[in-house]
N, C-alpha and C positions, 0 to 999 in steps of 0.2 A: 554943459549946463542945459537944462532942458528948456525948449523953448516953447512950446502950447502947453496951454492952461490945464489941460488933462495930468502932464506929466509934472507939474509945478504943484499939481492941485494933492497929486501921490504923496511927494515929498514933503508938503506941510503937513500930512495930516502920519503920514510914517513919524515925520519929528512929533511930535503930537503925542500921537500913542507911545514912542519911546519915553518922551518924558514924565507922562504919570505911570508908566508902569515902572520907569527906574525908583520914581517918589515912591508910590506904595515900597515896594521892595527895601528902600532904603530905610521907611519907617519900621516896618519888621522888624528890620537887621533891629537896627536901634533898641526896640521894645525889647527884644529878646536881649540885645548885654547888658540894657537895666534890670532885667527880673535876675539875669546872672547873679550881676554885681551885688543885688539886693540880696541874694541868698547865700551868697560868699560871705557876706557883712556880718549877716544874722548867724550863720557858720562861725566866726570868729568872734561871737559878744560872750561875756560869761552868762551865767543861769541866773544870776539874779537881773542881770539887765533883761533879759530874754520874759521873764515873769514878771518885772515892770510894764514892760513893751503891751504882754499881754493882758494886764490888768488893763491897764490905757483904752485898750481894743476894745472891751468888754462895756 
């Protein structure tokens, strides 16, 4: 366990930087198997749902 403030002061701010750069990273992930899933989705709709969808859009 470190005991002056220099080596206490590393490990807070190590934990620190570990835990938004795991955030960022984790929202990525995230973002990315929703646009997946979204395009799997729209991959499996018939054509008339799909030209509903895009009338909507419009």
């Amino acid at each position: 366990m470190p005991s002056d403030f220099a080596s206490t002061f590393i490990l807070v701010l190590t934990c620190v930087v570990t835990f938004i750069v795991a955030r960022l990273l984790s929202r990525k992930w995230r973002e990315k198997k929703r646009q997946k899933e979204e395009a799997q989705r729209r991959a499996n709709e018939s054509r008339q749902v799909r030209r509903a969808r895009e009338r909507r859009a419009k």
